[in-house]
Kinemage of the C-alpha trace (Angstrom):
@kinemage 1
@onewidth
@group {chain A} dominant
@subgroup {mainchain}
@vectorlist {calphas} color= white
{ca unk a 1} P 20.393 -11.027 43.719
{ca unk a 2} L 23.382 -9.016 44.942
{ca unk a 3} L 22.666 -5.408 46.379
{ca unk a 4} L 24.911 -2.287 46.588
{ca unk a 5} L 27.118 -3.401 49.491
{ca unk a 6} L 26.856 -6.802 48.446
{ca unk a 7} L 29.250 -5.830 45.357
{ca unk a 8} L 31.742 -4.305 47.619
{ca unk a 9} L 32.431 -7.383 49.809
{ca unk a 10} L 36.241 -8.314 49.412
{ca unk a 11} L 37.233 -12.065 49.205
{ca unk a 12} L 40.394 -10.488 50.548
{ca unk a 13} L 39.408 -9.132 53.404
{ca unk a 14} L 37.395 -11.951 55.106
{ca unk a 15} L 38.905 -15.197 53.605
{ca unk a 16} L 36.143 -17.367 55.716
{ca unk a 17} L 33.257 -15.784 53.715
{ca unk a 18} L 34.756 -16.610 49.993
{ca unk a 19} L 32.536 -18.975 49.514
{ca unk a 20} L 29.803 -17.041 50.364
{ca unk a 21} L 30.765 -14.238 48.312
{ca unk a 22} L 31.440 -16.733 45.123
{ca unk a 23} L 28.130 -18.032 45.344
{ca unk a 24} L 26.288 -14.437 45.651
{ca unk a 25} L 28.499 -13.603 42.576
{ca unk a 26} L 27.667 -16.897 41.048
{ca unk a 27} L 23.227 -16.504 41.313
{ca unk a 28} L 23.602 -12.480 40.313
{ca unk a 29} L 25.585 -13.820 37.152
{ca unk a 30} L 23.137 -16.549 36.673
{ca unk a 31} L 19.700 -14.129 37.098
{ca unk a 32} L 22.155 -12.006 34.547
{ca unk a 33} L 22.894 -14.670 32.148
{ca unk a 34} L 18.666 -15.517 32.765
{ca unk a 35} L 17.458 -11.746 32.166
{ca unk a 36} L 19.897 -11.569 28.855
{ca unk a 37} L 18.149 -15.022 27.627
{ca unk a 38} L 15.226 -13.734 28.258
{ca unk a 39} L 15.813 -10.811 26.202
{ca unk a 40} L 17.171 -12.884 23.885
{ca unk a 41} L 14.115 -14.569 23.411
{ca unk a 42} L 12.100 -11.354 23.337
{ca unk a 43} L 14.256 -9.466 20.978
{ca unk a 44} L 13.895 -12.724 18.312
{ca unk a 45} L 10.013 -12.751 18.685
{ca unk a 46} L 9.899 -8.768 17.789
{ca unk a 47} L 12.279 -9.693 15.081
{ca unk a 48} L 9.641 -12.077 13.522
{ca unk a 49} L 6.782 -9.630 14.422
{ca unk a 50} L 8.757 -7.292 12.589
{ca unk a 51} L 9.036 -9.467 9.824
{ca unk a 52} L 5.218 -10.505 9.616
{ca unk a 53} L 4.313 -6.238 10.080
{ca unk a 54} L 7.062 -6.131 7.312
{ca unk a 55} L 5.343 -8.610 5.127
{ca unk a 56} L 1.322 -7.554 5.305
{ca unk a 57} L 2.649 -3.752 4.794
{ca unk a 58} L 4.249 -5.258 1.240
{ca unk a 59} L 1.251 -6.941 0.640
{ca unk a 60} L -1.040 -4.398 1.807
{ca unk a 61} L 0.883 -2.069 -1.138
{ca unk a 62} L 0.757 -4.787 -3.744
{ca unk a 63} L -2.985 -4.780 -3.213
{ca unk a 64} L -3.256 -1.147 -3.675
{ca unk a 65} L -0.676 -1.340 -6.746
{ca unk a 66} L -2.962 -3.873 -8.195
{ca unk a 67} L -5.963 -1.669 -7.232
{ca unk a 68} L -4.415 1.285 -8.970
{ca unk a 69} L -3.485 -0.492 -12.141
{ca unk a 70} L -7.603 -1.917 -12.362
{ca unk a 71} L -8.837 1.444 -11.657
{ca unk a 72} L -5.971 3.090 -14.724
{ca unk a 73} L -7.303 0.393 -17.120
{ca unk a 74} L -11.087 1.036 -16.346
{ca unk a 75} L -10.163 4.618 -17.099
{ca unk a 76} L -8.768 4.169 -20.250
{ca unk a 77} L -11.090 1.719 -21.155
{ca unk a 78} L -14.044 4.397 -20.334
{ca unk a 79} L -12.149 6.944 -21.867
{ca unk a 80} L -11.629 4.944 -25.404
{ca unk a 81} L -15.420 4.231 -24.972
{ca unk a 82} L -16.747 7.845 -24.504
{ca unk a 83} L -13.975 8.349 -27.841
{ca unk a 84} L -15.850 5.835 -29.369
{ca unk a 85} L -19.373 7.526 -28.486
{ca unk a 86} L -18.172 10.838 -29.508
{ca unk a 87} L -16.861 9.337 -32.725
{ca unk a 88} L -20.264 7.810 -33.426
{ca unk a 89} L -21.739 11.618 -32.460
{ca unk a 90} L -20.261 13.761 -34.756
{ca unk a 91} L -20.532 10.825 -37.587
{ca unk a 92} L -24.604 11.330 -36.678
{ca unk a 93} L -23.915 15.220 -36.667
{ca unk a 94} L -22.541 15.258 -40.268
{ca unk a 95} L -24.862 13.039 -41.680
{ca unk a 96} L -27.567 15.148 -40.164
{ca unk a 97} L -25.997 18.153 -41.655
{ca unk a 98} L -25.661 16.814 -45.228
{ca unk a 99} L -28.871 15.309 -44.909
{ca unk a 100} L -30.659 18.501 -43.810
{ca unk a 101} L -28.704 19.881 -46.469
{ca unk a 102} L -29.769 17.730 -49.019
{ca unk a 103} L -33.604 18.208 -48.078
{ca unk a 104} L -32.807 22.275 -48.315
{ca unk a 105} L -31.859 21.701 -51.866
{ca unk a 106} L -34.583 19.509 -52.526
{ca unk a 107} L -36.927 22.202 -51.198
{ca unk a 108} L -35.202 24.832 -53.157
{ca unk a 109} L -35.913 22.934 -56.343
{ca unk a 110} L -39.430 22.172 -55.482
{ca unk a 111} L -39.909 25.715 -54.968
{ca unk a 112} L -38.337 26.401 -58.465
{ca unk a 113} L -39.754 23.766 -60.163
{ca unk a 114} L -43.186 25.093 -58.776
{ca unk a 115} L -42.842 28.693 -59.772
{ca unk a 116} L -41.628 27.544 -63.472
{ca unk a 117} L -44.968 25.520 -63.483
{ca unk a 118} L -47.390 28.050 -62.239
């Protein structure tokens, strides 16, 4: 690799050492042309680490997505169940109350159909 002073060496100004010169130009442009390669090849492998991070973050929300939609239905499907329960409840309530009305009345009337006997 070329240094500092290396750079400043004129092919002008000692003609005998062109050569020289040309080939110190010649390796720093090839360790260039190596270390942009390189690079190259780095920056393409981030690229398609990118691309897989990319790729399990969409999947990672599709799972929750899906996750979220199971849980929503299992709600409303709990929810129309506990409907259905409390349906069935106050159907028992009212039947309870007529019933417990209906025994009332019968009481009543045994009651009066006890005092008109006695």
């Amino acid at each position: 690799r070329l240094c500092k002073e290396d750079s400043q060496i004129s092919i002008h100004s000692v003609p005998e050492h062109a050569p020289l010169v040309e080939n110190a130009l010649q390796a720093k442009i090839d360790a260039l042309q190596e270390d942009n390669e390189r690079l190259q090849r780095k920056m393409d492998q981030d690229r398609v680490r990118l691309g897989e991070l990319h790729q399990q973050q969409e999947d990672r929300e599709a799972a929750q997505a899906k996750e979220n939609h199971t849980m929503a239905e299992q709600v409303r499907d709990a929810m129309a169940r506990a409907n259905a329960l409390q349906d069935k409840y106050d159907d028992a309530a009212s039947t309870i109350a007529s019933l417990q009305s209906r025994a009332d009345q019968a009481d009543a009337a045994g009651a009066d159909h006890r005092r008109a006997v006695a």
